[in-house]
N, C-alpha and C positions, 0 to 999 in steps of 0.2 A: 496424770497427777504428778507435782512435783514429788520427788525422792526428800529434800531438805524443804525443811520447814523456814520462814519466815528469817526467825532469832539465827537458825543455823545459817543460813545464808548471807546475813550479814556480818557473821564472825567470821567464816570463811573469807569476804573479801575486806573485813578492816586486819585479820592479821595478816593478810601479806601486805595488801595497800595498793593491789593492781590486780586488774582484770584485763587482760589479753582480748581484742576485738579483730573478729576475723570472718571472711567469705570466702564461698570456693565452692563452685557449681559441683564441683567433683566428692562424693562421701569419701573414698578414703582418703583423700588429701588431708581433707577434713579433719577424718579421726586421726592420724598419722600428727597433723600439728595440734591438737589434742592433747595425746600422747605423751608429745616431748616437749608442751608444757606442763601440762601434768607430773614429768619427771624432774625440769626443772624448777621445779617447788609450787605451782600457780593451784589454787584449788577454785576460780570462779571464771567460767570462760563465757564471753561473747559471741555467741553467731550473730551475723547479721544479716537482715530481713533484704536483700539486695536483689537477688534473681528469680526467675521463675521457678515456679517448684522448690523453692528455697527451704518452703516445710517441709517435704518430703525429705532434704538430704539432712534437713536437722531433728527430724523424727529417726532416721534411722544410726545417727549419730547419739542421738541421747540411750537409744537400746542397746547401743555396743558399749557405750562408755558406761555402762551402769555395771559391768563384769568386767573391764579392759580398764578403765580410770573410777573407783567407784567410790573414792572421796572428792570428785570433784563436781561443784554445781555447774549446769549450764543452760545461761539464762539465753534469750533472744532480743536481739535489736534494730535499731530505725525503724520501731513501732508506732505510727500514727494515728493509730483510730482503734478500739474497742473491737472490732470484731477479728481484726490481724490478732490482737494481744491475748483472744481467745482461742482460735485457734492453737498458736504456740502453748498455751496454757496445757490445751487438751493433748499437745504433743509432749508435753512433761516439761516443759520450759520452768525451771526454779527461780526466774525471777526476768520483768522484763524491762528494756531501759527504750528510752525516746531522743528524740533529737529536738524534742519541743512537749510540753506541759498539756494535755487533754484530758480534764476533768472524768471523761468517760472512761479512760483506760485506766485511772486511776480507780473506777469505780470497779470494776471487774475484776485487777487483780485483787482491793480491799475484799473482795466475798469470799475470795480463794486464799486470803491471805499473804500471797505473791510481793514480792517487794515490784515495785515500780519507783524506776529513777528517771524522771525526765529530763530533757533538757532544758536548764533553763539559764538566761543573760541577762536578771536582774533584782533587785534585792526584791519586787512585786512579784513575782514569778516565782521563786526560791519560796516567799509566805505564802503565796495559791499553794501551791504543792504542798507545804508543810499539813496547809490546814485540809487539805485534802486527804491527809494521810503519809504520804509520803517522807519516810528516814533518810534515805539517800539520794540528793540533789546534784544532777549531774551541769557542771557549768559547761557551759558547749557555745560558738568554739573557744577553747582555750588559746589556742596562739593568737584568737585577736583579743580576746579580754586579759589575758597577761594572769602572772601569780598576783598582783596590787588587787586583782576583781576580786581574787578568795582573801583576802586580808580583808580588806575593805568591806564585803560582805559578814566576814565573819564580829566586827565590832559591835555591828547592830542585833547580830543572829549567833552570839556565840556558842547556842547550843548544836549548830546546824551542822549536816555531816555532809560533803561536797567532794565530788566524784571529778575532775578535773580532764575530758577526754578533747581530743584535739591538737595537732604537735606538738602531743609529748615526746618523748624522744627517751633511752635508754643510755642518757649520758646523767654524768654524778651533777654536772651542773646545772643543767634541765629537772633532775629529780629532784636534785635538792632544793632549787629553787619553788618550787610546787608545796614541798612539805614542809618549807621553813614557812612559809603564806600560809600555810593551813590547813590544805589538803587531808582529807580525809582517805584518799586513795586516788587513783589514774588510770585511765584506760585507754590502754597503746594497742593501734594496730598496725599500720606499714611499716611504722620505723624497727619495728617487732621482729618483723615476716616479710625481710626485702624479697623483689620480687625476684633475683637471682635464688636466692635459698629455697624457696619453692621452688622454682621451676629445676633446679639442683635434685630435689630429695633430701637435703643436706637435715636432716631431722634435728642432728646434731646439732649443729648451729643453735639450732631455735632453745634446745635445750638450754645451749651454754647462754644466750643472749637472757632467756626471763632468770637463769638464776644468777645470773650479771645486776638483773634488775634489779631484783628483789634484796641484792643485797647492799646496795647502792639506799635502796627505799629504807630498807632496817637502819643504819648508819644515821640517815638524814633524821630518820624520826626521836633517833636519842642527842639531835645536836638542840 
C-alpha cells in the first residue's frame, strides 16, 4: 500500500517541479541515488519498469526508504498494461506514470487511488486521460514535441497539469524554457545521473546536480 496518499503526492511533486527518473539492476545503487536525491531537496522519485526482477529491487528500495528517505514518494514507471501497474501497487508504489495512456491502468490505480500520469502527445490523449481520471499528464517525448506542445496544449486545456519528461536537461535554459510554456513539473533522468557519476559512486554530484535543479525550477516559476 502506498505510504502517501493521492493529494500528498501530487504536492510533493508540484512543489519542487521535478521527479528524478532512474534504473539500476543493482538495489543499493539504487537507494544510494535515492538518497542524495533525496538530500538534495527532491521528494518524488521515479524507478523505472526496465529489467528483469525490477520489482523486486523496487520492492526492497521502497522498505528501506520508508526509514532512510521517509518524506519521499516513490512512484514506478514505463507502466504499460494494468497488471505491471498492480503489481508495483502492491509493492507500495505511490504513484504510477506510463510512456503512453491505457484506459485500464488508469482504472486500477483510480480504485486505489494512486495517481497515474501517462504519456501522452496530443491535446486527444491529454482529454482521454483527463476524463479518465487522470491530474498529471505526462507529455512524452519532450524533446520532439518542444515547450510550443505545452503552451499550445495548454490554451485549449488551461486547467491541465503536464509533467514534461524527455531531454530535459538540468540547464537554466532548458528549465526555463519548460516552465515559461507551462509546465507543471519535469522528469529528468540521464542527464540527471550521468553515466560516469554512477559508475564513480560520486553520490555527491547527484546531490549537487538535483539541488542545481530545483533551484534553477524555483527561479523560472517566479519569472
Amino acid at each position: 500500500m502506498a505510504r502517501f496518499d493521492k493529494i500528498a503526492v501530487m504536492e510533493k511533486i508540484g512543489s519542487t517541479g521535478m521527479v528524478p527518473v532512474f534504473y539500476h539492476p543493482d538495489t543499493e545503487t539504487v537507494m544510494q541515488v535515492v538518497k542524495a536525491c533525496y538530500a538534495g531537496g527532491v521528494r518524488a522519485f521515479e524507478f523505472t519498469n526496465r529489467g528483469d526482477f525490477a520489482h523486486e529491487v523496487f520492492a526492497a528500495v521502497v522498505r528501506r526508504a520508508a526509514t532512510e528517505c521517509p518524506e519521499m514518494a516513490i512512484g514506478a514507471g514505463s507502466i504499460v498494461d494494468a497488471p505491471t501497474a498492480a503489481l508495483y501497487m502492491q509493492s507500495g508504489a505511490c504513484f504510477i506514470v506510463g510512456p503512453l495512456f491505457n484506459p485500464e491502468v488508469a482504472r486500477v490505480c483510480n480504485r486505489r487511488l494512486v495517481p497515474y500520469t501517462p504519456g501522452c502527445g496530443s491535446v486527444t490523449e491529454v482529454g482521454y486521460a483527463q476524463e479518465a481520471g487522470c491530474d498529471l499528464c505526462k507529455i512524452f517525448p519532450g524533446d520532439v514535441l518542444g515547450p510550443g506542445m505545452v503552451k499550445g496544449l495548454l490554451a485549449p486545456l488551461p486547467w491541465s497539469k503536464l509533467m514534461v519528461t524527455g531531454g530535459v536537461e538540468p540547464t537554466e535554459e532548458n528549465l526555463t524554457a519548460w516552465f515559461r510554456a507551462g509546465a507543471y513539473c519535469v522528469g529528468m533522468g540521464s542527464k540527471l545521473f550521468p553515466a560516469h557519476t554512477i559508475g564513480q559512486a560520486d553520490w555527491n554530484s547527484i546531490t549537487g546536480n538535483c539541488r542545481d535543479a530545483l533551484e534553477i525550477i524555483r527561479k523560472a516559476r517566479k519569472q
